[in-house]
C-alpha positions as CSV (number, residue, x, y, z in Angstrom):
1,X,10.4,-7.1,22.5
2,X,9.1,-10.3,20.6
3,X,7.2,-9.5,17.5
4,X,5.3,-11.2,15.2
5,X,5.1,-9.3,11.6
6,X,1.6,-10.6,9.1
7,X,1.8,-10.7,5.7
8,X,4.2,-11.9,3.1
9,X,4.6,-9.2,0.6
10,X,7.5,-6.7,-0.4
11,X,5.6,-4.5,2.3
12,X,6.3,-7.1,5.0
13,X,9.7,-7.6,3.2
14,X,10.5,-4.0,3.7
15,X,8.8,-3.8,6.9
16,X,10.9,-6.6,8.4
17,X,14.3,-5.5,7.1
18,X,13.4,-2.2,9.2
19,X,12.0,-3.9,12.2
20,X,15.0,-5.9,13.0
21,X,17.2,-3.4,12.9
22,X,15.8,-2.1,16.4
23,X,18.3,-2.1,19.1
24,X,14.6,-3.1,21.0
25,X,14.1,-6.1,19.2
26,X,15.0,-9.8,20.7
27,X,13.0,-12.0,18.6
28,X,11.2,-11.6,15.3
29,X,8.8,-14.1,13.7
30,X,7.0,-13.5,10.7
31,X,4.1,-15.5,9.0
32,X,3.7,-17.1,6.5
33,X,6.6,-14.4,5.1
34,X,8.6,-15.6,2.4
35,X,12.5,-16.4,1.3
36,X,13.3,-12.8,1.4
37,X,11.4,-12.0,4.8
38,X,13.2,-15.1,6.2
39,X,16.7,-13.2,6.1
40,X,15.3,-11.2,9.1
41,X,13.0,-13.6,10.3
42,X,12.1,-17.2,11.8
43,X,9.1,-18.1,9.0
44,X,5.9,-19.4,11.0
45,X,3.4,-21.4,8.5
46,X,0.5,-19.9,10.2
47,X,-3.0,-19.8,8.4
48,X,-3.5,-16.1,9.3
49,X,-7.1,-16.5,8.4
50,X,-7.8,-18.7,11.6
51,X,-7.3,-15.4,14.1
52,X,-6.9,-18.8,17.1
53,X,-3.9,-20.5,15.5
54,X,-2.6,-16.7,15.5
55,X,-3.7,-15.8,19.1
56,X,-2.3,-19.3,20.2
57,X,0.5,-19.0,18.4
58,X,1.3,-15.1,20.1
59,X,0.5,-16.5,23.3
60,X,2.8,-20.0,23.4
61,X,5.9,-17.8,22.6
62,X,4.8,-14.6,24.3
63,X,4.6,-12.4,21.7
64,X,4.9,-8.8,22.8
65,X,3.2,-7.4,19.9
66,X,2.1,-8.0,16.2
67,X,2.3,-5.9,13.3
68,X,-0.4,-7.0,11.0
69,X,1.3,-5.9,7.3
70,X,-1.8,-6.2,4.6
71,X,-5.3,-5.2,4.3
72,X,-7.5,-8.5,4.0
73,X,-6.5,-10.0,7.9
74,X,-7.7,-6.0,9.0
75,X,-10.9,-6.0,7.5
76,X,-11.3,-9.6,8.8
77,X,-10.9,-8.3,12.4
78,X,-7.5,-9.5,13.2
79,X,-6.3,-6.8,15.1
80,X,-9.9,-6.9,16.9
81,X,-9.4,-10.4,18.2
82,X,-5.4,-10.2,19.2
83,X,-6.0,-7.2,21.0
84,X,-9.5,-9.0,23.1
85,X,-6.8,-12.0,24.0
86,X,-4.2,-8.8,25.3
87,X,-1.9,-8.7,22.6
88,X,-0.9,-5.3,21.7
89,X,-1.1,-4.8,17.8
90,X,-0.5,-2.5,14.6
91,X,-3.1,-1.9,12.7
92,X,-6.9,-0.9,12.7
93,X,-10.0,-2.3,13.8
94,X,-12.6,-3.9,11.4
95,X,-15.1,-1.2,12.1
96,X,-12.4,1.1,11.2
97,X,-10.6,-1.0,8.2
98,X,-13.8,-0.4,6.4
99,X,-11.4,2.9,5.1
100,X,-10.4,0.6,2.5
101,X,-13.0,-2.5,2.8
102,X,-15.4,-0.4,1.6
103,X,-14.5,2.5,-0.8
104,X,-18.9,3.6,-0.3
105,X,-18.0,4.0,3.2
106,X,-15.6,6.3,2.8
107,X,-16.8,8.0,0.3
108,X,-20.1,9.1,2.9
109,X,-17.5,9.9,5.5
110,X,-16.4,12.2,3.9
111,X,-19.7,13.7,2.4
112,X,-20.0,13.6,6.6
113,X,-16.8,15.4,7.5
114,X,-16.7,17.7,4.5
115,X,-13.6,16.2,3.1
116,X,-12.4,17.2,-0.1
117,X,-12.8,14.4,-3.1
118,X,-14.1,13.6,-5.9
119,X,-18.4,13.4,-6.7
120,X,-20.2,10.0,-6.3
121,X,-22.7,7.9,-6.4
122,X,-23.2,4.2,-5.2
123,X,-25.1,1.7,-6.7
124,X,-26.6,-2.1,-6.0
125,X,-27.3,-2.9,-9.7
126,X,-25.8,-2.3,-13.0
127,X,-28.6,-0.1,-14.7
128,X,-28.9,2.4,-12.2
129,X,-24.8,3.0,-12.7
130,X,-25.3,3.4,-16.6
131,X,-27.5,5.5,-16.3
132,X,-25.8,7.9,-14.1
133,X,-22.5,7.1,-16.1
134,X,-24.5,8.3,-19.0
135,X,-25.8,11.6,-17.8
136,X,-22.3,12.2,-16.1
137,X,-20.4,11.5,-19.5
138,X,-16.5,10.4,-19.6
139,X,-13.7,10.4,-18.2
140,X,-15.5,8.9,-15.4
141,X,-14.1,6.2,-12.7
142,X,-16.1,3.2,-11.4
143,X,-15.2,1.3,-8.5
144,X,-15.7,-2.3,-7.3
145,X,-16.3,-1.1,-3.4
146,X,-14.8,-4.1,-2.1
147,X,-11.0,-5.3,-1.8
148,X,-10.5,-6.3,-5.2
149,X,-6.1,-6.6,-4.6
150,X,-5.5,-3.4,-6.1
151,X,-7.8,-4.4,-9.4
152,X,-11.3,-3.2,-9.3
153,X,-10.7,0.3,-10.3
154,X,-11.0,1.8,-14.1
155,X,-10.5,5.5,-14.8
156,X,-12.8,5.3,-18.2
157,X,-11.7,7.4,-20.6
158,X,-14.5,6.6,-22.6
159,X,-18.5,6.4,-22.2
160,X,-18.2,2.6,-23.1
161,X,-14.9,1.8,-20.9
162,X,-17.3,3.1,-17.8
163,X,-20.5,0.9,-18.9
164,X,-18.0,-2.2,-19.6
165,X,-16.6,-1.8,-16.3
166,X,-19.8,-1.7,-14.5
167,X,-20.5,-4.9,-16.3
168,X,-17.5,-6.4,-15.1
169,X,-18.2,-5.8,-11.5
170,X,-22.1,-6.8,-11.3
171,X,-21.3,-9.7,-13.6
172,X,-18.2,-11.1,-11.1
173,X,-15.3,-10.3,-12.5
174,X,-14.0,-9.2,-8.8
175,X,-16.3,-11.2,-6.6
176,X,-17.8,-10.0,-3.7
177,X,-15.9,-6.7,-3.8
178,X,-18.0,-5.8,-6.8
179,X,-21.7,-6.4,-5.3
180,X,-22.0,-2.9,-5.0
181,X,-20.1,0.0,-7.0
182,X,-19.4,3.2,-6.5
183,X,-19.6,5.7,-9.7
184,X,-16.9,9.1,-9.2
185,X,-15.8,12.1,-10.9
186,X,-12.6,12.0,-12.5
187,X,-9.9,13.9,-11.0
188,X,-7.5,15.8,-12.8
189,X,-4.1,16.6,-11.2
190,X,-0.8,14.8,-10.0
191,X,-1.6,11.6,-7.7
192,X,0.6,11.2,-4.5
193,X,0.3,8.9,-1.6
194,X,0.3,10.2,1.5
195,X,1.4,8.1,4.7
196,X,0.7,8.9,8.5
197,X,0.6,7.1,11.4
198,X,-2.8,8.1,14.1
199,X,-3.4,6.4,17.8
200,X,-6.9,7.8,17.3
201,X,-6.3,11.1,19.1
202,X,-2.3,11.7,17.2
203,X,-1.8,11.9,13.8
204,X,2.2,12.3,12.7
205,X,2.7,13.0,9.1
206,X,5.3,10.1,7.4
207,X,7.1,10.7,4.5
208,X,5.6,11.1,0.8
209,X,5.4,8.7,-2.5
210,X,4.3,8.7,-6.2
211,X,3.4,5.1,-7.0
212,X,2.9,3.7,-10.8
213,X,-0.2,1.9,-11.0
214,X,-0.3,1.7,-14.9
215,X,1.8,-1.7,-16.4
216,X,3.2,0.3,-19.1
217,X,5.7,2.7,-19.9
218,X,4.4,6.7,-20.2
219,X,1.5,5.5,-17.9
220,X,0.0,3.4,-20.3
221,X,-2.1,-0.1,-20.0
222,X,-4.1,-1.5,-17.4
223,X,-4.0,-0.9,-13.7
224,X,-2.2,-2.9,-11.4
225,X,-1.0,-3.0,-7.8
226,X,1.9,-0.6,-8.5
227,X,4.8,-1.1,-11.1
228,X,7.4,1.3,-9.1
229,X,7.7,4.3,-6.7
230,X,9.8,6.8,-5.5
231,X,9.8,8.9,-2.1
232,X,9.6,12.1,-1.8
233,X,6.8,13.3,-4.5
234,X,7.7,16.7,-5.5
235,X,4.4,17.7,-6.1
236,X,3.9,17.2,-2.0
237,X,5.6,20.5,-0.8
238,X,5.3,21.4,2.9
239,X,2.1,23.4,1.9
240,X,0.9,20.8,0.5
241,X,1.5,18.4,3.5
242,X,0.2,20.8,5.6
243,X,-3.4,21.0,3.9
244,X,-3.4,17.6,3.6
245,X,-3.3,17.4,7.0
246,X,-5.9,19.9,7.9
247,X,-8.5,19.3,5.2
248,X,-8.2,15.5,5.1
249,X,-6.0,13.2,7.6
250,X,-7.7,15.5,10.5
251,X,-11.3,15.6,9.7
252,X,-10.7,11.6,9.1
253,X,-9.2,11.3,12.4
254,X,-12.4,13.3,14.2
255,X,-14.8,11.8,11.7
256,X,-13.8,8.1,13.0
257,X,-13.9,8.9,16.5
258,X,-16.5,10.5,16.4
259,X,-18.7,7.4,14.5
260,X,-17.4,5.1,17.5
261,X,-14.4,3.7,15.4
262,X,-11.4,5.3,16.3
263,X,-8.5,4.7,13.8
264,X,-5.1,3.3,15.2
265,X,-2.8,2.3,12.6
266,X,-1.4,4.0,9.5
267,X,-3.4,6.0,6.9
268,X,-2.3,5.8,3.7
269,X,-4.4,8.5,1.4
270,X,-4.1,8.2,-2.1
271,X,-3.7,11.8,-3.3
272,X,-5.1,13.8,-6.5
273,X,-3.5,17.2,-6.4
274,X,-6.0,19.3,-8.2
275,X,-6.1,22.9,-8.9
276,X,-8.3,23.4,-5.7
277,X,-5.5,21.4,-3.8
278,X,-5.1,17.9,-2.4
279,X,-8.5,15.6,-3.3
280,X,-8.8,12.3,-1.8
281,X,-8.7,9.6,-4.7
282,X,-9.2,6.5,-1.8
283,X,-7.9,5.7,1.6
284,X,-5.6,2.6,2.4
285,X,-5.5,1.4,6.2
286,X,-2.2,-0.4,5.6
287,X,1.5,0.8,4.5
288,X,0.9,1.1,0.8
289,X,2.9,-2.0,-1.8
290,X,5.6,-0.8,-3.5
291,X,5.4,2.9,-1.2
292,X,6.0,1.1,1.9
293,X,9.8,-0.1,0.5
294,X,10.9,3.7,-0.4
295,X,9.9,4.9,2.9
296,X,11.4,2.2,4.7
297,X,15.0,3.3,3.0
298,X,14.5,6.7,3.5
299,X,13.1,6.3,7.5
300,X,16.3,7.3,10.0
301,X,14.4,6.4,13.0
302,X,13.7,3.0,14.3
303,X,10.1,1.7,13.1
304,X,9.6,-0.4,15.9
305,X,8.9,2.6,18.6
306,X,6.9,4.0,16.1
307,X,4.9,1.2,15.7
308,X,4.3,-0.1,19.2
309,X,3.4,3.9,20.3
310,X,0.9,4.1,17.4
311,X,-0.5,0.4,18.5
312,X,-0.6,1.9,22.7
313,X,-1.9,5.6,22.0
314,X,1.5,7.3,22.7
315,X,2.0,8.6,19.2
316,X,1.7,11.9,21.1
317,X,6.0,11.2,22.1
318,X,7.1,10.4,19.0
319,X,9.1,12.2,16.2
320,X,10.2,10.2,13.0
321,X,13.5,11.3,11.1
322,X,14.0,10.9,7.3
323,X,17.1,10.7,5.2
324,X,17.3,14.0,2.6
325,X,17.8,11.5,0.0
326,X,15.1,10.2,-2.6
327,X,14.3,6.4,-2.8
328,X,13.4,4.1,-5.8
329,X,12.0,1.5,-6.1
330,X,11.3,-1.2,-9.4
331,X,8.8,-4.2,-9.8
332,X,9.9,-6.7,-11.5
333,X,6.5,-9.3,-12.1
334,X,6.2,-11.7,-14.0
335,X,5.5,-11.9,-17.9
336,X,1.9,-11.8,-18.6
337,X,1.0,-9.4,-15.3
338,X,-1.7,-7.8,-14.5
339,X,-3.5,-10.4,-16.9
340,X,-2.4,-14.3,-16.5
341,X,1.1,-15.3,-16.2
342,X,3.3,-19.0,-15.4
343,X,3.7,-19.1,-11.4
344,X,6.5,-21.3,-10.0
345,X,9.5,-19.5,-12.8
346,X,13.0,-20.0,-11.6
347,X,14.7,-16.7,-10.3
348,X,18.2,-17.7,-10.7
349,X,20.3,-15.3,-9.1
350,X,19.4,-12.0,-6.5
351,X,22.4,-9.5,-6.5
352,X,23.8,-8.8,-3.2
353,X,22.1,-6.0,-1.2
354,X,24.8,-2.9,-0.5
355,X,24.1,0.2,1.4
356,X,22.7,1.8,-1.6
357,X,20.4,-0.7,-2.9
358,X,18.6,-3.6,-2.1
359,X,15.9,-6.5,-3.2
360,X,12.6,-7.3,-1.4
361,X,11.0,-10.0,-2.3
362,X,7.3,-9.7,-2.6
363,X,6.1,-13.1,-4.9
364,X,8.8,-15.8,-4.2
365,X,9.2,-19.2,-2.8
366,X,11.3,-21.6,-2.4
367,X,10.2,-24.9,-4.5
368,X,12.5,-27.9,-4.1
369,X,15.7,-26.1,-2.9
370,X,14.7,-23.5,-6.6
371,X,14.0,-20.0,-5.4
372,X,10.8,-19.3,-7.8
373,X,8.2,-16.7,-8.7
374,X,4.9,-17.4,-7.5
375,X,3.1,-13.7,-8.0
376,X,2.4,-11.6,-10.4
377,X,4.6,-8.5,-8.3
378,X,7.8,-10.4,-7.6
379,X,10.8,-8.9,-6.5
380,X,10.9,-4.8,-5.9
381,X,14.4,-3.8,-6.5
382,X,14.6,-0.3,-4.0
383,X,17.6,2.2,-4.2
384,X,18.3,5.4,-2.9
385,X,20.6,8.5,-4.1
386,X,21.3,12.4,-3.6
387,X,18.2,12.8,-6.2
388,X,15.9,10.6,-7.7
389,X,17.7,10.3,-10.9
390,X,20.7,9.3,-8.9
391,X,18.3,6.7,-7.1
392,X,17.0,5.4,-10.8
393,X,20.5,4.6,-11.9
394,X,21.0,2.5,-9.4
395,X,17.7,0.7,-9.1
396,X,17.7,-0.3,-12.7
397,X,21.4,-0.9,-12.7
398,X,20.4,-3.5,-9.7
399,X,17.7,-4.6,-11.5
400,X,19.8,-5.7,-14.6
401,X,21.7,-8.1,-12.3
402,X,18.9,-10.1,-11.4
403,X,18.6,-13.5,-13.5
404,X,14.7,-14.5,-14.3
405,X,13.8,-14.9,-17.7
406,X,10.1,-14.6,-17.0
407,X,10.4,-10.9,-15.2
408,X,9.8,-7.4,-16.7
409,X,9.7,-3.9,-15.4
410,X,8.3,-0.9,-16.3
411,X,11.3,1.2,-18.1
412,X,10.6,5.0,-16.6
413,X,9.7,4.5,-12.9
414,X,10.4,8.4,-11.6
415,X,9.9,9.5,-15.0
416,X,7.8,12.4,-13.4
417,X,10.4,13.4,-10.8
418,X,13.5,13.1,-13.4
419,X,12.0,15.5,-15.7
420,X,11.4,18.0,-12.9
421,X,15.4,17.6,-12.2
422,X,15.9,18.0,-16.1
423,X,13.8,21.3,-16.0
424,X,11.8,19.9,-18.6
């Protein structure tokens, strides 16, 4: 099978490392990628916005299928238009990418469906929202409903945090995304992500994640797209997976079809586990970034059947095997991230990858023979062990090998997980 993988994040990184290890793959392209992606791939410098030059593209080197890795080419209809030109493909339709394009929509779906989250309210205009914001009190959470890259959320501790962040989002601090804003109750609990793959009629649960969306150590600082995870959350047992299924993933699955957008590709539900039980805090229609590279290290079964069966509604056939071990994974990003930081830093040396441990590449380039840092998320340096202290070691013990004097990390990814071990 000839492939062609979208995207050119540690997700796609991750993604590709797995997808070439499939006794069914004979050729593997990948664009635009990037240095890391390239180890596993030929790098195409497709503009993936212009759906032709990808169709053309698929079609002048017979492309058996496409995996289409982030959210923005979904919401833009990519997977829409390759599979009108009869090129099978991973990932959901724009009517159904609108999980994540638009956290209002979702939000009404399940009103709809009677799926268990948080209480909301959308608004058009930035008085309306105080107002509610005031009558609601704090904590509070106010969201840009757009795709804002991971950015246009704020769980507002304070009455003035909330009204600040409305501000932000009518006055264009996230662009479009932030036209329109939805206004929720704040969840208490553990978060989790939650991963499954659905054909539209089959849902198969993945495996499970805790991701680290706060900058600092202890949870603290701004938000970002995800300092660190590890696979499997504890908090997730088999009960737990079980009602997630039922009282979310399920009704989702009906509620789609039943609207006339049928979902085929992977849902990734961010997860509050409440007292009540699992609330949905948002859903994700793409493998979630830095998630996707602790499931990837942990998955025993070859991705690419997976893939294709989910793409050509025969998710029905398929089982997927995990390793008992727990996976790791650090950001490093560069100095400065979430807020401003240099782009184009020298990265001058990767340590070798070993059975153990290895580096995706999620910001990099290659800049006049230099590999350098052109993100804000850079390299995600992924291990696994017999526990996830084991699997911490070794990720930071990788990590302190890598030469870049403009990275940091995050100190305590797993710091959750580690204390459960500890029996604190």
């Amino acid at each position: 099978m000839k492939v062609l993988l979208i995207g050119s994040g540690g997700r796609e990184h991750a993604l590709a490392w797995k997808i070439a290890q499939s006794p069914l793959l004979t050729k593997l392209f990948a664009a635009p990628g990037n240095p890391g992606i390239g180890e596993h791939a030929t790098l195409v410098s497709l503009d993936v916005e212009d759906h032709g030059a990808v169709i053309a593209f698929a079609k002048e080197n017979a492309i058996d299928f496409v995996v289409v890795g982030p959210e923005a080419p979904l919401v833009a209809g990519l997977a829409d238009d390759l599979r009108d030109a009869g090129i099978a493909t991973f990932g959901p339709s724009r009517a159904a990418a609108r999980l994540e394009g638009s956290k209002g929509f979702t939000k009404d779906l399940c009103a709809r469906y009677n799926i268990p989250t948080g209480a909301y309210q959308r608004f058009k205009a930035a008085e309306p929202a105080k107002a509610y914001v005031r009558e609601q009190g704090a904590p509070i959470v106010i969201k840009a409903d757009g795709l804002a890259a991971g950015k246009g959320v704020t769980v507002a501790m304070t009455q003035d945090e909330a009204l600040a962040a409305i501000d932000d989002c009518f006055d264009g601090a996230f662009g479009a995304a932030g036209a329109e804003v939805v206004v929720e109750a704040f969840l208490d609990g553990e978060e989790a992500s939650f991963f499954c793959l659905c054909d539209g009629k089959t849902a198969l649960a993945l495996a499970t994640a805790q991701d680290h969306k706060r900058v600092g150590d202890g949870d603290t600082g701004p938000n970002t797209g995800g300092m660190g995870a590890y696979s499997p959350a504890p908090v997730m047992t088999p009960e737990m997976v079980e009602r997630t299924m039922k009282e979310i993933i399920e009704p989702t699955m009906r509620g789609m079809a039943q609207d006339g957008h049928a979902f085929s590709g992977v849902f990734f539900a961010g997860l509050m586990i409440t007292r009540k039980g699992p609330e949905l805090i948002e859903y994700n229609v793409r493998f979630g970034d830095p998630e996707c590279q602790v499931l990837m290290m942990r998955l025993k079964s070859d991705l690419l059947p997976m893939l294709y069966a989910t793409a050509t509604g025969t998710l029905d056939q398929i089982k997927a095997e995990w390793s008992d071990d727990a996976a790791l994974t650090v950001v490093l990003a560069s100095k400065g991230y979430p807020a401003g930081y240099d782009k184009n830093t020298p990265i001058d040396h990767i340590p070798e990858a070993s059975d153990e441990a290895k580096v995706f590449h999620a910001g990099t380039a290659i800049k006049d023979g230099q590999l350098v840092a052109t993100g804000g998320r850079v390299l995600n340096v992924t291990a696994i062990g017999k526990t996830v202290s084991e699997a911490q070691s070794r990720a930071y013990a990788l990590a302190s090998n890598v030469q870049w004097e403009n990275g940091f990390s995050r100190s305590d990814i797993g710091w959750q997980a580690v204390a459960r071990e500890k029996g604190k």
